[in-house]
Structure formats: structure tokens, C-alpha cells
C-alpha positions as CSV (number, residue, x, y, z in Angstrom):
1,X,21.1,-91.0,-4.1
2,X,19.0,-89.1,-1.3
3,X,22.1,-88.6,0.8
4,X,24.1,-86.9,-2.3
5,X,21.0,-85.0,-2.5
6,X,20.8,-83.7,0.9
7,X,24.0,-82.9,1.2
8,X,24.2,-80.8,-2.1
9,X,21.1,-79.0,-1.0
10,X,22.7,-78.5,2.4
11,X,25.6,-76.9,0.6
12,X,24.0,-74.8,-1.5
13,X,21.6,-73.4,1.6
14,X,25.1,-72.9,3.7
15,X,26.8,-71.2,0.9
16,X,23.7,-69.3,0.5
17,X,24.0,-68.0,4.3
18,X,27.6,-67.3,3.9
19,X,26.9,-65.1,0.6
20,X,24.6,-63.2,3.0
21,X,26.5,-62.9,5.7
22,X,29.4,-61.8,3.6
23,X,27.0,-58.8,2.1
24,X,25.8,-57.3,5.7
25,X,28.6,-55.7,6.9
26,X,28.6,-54.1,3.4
27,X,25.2,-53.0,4.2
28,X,25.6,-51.2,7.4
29,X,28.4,-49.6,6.5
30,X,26.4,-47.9,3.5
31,X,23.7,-47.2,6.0
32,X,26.4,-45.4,8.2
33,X,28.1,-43.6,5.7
34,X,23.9,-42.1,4.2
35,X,23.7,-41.3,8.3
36,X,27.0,-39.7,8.6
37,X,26.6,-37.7,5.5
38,X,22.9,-35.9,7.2
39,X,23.0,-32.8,9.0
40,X,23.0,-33.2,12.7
41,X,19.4,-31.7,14.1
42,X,20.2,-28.4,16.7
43,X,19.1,-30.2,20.2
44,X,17.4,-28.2,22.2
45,X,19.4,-28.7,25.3
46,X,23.1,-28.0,23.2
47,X,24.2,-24.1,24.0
48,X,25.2,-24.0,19.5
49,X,21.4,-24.9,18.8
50,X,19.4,-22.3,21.5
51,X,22.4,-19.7,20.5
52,X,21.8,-19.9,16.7
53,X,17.9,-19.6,17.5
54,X,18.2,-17.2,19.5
55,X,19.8,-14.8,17.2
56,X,17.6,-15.7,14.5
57,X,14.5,-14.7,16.3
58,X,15.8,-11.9,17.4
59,X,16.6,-11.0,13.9
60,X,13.2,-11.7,13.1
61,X,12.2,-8.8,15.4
62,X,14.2,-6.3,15.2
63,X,11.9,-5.3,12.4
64,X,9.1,-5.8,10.2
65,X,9.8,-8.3,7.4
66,X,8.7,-8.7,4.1
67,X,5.6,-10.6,4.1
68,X,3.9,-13.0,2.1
69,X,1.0,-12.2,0.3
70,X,-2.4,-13.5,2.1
71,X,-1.0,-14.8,5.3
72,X,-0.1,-11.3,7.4
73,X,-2.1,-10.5,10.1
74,X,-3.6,-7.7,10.8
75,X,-1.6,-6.5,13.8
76,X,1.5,-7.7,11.7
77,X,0.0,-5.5,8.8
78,X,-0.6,-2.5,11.3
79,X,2.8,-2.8,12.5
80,X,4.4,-3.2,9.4
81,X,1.9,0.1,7.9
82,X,3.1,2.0,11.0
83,X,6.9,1.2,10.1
84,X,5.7,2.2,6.4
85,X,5.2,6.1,7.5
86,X,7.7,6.7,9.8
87,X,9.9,6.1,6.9
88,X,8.2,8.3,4.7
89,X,7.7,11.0,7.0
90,X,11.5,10.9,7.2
91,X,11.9,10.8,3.2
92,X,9.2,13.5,2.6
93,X,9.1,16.3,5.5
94,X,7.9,18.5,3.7
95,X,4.4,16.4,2.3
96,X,1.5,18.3,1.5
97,X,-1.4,18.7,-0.1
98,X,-0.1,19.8,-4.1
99,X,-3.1,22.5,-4.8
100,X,-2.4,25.3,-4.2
101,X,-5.7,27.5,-1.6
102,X,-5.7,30.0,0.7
103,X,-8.9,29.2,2.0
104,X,-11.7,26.1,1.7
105,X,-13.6,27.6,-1.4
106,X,-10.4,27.6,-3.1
107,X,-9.3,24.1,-2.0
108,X,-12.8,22.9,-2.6
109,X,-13.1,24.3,-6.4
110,X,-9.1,23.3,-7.4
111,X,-10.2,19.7,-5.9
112,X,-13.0,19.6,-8.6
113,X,-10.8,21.1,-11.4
114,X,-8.2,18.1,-10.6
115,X,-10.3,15.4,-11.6
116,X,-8.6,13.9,-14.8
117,X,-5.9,16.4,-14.6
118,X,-2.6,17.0,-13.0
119,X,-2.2,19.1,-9.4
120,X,0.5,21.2,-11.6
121,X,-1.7,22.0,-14.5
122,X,-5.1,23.1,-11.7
123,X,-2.5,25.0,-10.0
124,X,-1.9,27.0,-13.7
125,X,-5.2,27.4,-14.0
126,X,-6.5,28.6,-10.5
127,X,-4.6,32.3,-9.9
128,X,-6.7,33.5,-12.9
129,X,-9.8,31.9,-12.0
130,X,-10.0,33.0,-8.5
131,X,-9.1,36.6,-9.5
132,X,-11.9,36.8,-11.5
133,X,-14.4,34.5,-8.9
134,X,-12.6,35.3,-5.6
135,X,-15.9,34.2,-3.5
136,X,-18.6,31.5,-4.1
137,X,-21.0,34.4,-4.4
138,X,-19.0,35.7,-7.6
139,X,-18.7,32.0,-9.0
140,X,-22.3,31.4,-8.4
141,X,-22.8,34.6,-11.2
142,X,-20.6,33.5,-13.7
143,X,-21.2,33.1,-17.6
144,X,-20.5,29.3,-18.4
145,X,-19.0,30.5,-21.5
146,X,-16.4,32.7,-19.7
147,X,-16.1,30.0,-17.0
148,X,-15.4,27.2,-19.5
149,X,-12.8,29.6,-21.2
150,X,-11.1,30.1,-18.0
151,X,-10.6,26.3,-17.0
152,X,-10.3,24.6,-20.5
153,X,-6.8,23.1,-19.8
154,X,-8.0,21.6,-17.5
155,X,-9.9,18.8,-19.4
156,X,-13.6,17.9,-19.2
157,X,-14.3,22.0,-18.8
158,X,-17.8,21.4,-19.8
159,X,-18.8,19.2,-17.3
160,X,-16.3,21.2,-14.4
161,X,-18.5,24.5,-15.4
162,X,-21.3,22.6,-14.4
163,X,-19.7,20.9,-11.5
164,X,-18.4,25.0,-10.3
165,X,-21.4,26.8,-10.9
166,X,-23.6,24.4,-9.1
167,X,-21.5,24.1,-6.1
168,X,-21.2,27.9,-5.8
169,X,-24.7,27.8,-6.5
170,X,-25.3,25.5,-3.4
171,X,-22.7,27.3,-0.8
172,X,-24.7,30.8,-1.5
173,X,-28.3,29.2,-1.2
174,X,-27.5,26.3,1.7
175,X,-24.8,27.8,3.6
176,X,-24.6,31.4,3.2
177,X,-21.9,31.3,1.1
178,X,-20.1,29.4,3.5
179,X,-17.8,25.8,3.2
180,X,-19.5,23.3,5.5
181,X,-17.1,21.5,7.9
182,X,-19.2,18.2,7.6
183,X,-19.4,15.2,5.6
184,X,-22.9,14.9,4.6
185,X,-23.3,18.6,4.0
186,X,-20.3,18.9,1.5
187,X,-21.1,15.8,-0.5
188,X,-24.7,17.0,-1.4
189,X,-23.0,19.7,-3.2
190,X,-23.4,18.9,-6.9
191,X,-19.6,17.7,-8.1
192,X,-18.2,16.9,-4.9
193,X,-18.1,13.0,-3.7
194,X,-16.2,11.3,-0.4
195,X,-12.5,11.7,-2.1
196,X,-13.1,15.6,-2.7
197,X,-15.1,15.8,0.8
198,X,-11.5,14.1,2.7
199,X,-9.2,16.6,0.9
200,X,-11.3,19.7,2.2
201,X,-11.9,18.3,5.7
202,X,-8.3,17.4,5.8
203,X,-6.4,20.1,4.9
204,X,-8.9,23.3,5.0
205,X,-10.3,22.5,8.1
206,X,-8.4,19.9,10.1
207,X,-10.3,17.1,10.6
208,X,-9.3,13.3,10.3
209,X,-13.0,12.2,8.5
210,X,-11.2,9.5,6.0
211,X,-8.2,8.8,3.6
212,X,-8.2,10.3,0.2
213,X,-7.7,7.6,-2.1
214,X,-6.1,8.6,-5.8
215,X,-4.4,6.9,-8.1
216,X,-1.1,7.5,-6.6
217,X,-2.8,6.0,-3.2
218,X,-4.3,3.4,-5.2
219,X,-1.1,2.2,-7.0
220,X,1.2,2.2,-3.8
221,X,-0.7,0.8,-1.5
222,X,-2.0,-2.3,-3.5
223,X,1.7,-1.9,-4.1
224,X,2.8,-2.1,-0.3
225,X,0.3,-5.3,0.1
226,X,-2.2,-3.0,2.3
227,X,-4.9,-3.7,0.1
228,X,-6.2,-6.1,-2.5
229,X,-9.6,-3.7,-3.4
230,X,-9.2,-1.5,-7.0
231,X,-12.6,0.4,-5.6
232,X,-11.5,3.5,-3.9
233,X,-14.3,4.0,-1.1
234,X,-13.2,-0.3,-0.4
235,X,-9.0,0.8,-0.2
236,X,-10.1,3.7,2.0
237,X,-12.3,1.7,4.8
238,X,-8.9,-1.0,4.8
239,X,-5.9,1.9,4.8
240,X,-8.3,3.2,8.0
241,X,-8.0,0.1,10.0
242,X,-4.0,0.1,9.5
243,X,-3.3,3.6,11.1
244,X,-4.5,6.0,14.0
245,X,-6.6,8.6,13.1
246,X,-4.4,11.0,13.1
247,X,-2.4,9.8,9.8
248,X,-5.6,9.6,7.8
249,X,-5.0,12.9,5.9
250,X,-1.3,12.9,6.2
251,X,-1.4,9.2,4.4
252,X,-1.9,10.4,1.2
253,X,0.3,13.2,0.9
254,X,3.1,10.7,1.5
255,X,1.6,8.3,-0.8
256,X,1.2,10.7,-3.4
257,X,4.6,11.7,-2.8
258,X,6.2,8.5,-3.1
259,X,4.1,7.8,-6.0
260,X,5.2,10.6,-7.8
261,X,9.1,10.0,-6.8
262,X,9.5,6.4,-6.7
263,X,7.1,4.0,-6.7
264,X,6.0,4.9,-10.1
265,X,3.6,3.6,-13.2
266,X,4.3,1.7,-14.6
267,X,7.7,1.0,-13.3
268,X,8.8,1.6,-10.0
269,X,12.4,2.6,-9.1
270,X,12.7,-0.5,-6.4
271,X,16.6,-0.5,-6.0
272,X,16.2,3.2,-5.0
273,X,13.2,2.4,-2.5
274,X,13.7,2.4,1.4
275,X,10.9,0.0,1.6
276,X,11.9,-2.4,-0.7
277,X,12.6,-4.6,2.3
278,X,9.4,-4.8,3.5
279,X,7.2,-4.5,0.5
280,X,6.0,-7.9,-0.9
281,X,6.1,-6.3,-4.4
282,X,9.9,-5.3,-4.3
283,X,11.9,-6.4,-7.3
284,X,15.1,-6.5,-5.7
């Protein structure tokens, strides 16, 4: 009885085993045929593996790519920026300021007019009104009835009359008459704030003080990933720290350009964009 017993159990453990044994070659060759079917990893000693990165980092920077929102650098972002203009310098030669002046009194009175209104529709406004007012002196004497009359397409007349014949007011009683070329002296003139003060320094006189920040400005470069601000003193101080001096009041002409051609509200034209390639906010 105990012998039949062993010698059934010892059976049933040496079939066992053989069952086993039977199944691991099985195994192994489903665990070769999973390794086979991976992708061998690039070693960094084989010539195909440094070749293929090779090219790809050179790829890489041969130009600025589009980056990801939140994890550019700021020298990436400044080289990128710089990229940004030289193409739109090449796109827009001809980029100026839109208001039409002959001189800074006539800059500095259109750039109040075009609050709330377009450059087109100041510029339609402006030959009469400096024909009748050709000098602050003549502004400064001006009937705010006739004055109101003169720049009512314009929009918010009431307010620009008051906004005119204070300024005018302030350039015959502060500075003979005269447009300072300084920051703090042109925004202590009633109606004129940092955005009006850049245009007139920019274009009248020549000096680099900031970056005029519209809504063209605004729109593109929140646009272009150069900013993540909406206030427009807050874009300024960041568009600053992406390019030399010397683009500060040539920025926003080719902004404004752009705005005005392609990158529009509140669809842009992407597929007809030359930056669509390194804009993180391209659609194509």
C-alpha cells in the first residue's frame, strides 16, 4: 500500500517536471520573439547612431524652433525675438509710423486724436485741423466749440477738446511753445501718458525711450509667446528685455503692420504667415 503510493506520487511529481520542461523552450522563444520585435537602441559608439544625431542637432540649430509655452529661456526667447524682426523687416520695408506730421506738435496732437479711433480716420481729420491751429500757440486759443466740430469723427471729441487745448495750453506756458524731448516733461502734459510719450520720442525726435504698446502690439506679441501680461506698461518693460535698443521704436511699426496684414483679430491668416514656424500660437 505505501509503496503503490510512493510510486504514484513519484509519477505524478516526474510527469509534473516533464510538463514543465516541455513548456520552457516555448517560453524563451516567446521571450525572443517580444525582444526581436523592439527597436534596437542607437549605441553610441555605432557611426548610424552619432550620424543620425548629428544631423538632428544640427537641424535643431540651424534655426529657432517653435517653442513651448513656459519653458523658453530668455536667451532662447531673445534669439528667437531677434529672428522675429529680421523677418519682418524683410516683409515690411517700408514700416512706419501711420499718422501722418510734419513736425512734433503735429505727431503729438494726431497721437491724442487716435485714442479709440483708427490712424486712417485721425489722418482725415488732421489737414483741416492743423490749417486752422498750425502752432500750439493757435491751439492754445481755440473755441472748444469750433475745436470739437473740427475733430468729431474722431470719437470721444469732448474729452480730445479737453485733452488739445490743455496740452497746447501747457507747451505755450511750460515750454515756450515748444515739444519737450523728455519723458517726464511730455507726460505732465494733460492727455498724454507713456504710449503717446514713446510715439513722439520715437519718431519726432529720434530717441529709443520705450516700446509703444497698442492693440496691434498687444495682440501679436501675446500672439508670438513674448509676453503673457494684457497691461500695456507690463508687455512694454518684457518686449524691452527681448531686443536692443535700437528696435524699440521700430518694433511696433512692424507689429502694427503685421497686425494689420496678417496676424489679425480675431482670426489670423496663419497658412499665409512667415512665422508660423516659430510662433507657438500657429494653427498650421
Amino acid at each position: 500500500m505505501s509503496s503503490n503510493t510512493w510510486t504514484n506520487g513519484n509519477r505524478g511529481a516526474v510527469a509534473k517536471r516533464a510538463e514543465t520542461d516541455g513548456e520552457r523552450p516555448d517560453r524563451e522563444k516567446a521571450r525572443g520573439t517580444r525582444s526581436e520585435q523592439k527597436a534596437p537602441r542607437a549605441v553610441k559608439g555605432a557611426p548610424g547612431g552619432t550620424v543620425a544625431r548629428a544631423t538632428k542637432k544640427a537641424s535643431r540649430a540651424a534655426k529657432p524652433s517653435r517653442p513651448r509655452r513656459g519653458r523658453e529661456s530668455l536667451a532662447a526667447k531673445r534669439e528667437r525675438t531677434n529672428e522675429i524682426l529680421r523677418r519682418l523687416h524683410a516683409a515690411y520695408p517700408d514700416a512706419k509710423c501711420s499718422l501722418d506730421h510734419r513736425n512734433a506738435y503735429e505727431l503729438l496732437t494726431a497721437t491724442i486724436l487716435s485714442a479709440q479711433c483708427t490712424d486712417e480716420r485721425v489722418n482725415m481729420v488732421t489737414p483741416a485741423l492743423f490749417r486752422r491751429y498750425p502752432a500750439p500757440d493757435d491751439l492754445a486759443a481755440a473755441r472748444t466749440d469750433e475745436l470739437e466740430e473740427l475733430i468729431k469723427p474722431t470719437g470721444f471729441f469732448r474729452n480730445k477738446a479737453k485733452s488739445l487745448l490743455g496740452m497746447a495750453t501747457a507747451l505755450v506756458d511750460r515750454h515756450a511753445g515748444e515739444v519737450p524731448a523728455d519723458m517726464d516733461a511730455l507726460v505732465k502734459l494733460p492727455g498724454v501718458g507713456r504710449k503717446t510719450a514713446n510715439v513722439v520720442l520715437g519718431n519726432a525726435f529720434g530717441i529709443d525711450e520705450g516700446v509703444v504698446v497698442d492693440t496691434h502690439v498687444r495682440r501679436v506679441s501675446g500672439r508670438l509667446g513674448l509676453t503673457r501680461e494684457t497691461d500695456p506698461e507690463k508687455i512694454e518693460v518684457d518686449l524691452m528685455k527681448l531686443v536692443d535698443r535700437s528696435e524699440w521704436t521700430d518694433l511696433p511699426h512692424l507689429f502694427i503692420y503685421h497686425g494689420r496684414a496678417i496676424c489679425r483679430a480675431p482670426t489670423p491668416r496663419c497658412e499665409a504667415c512667415m512665422l508660423n514656424d516659430i510662433c507657438p500660437s500657429s494653427r498650421v
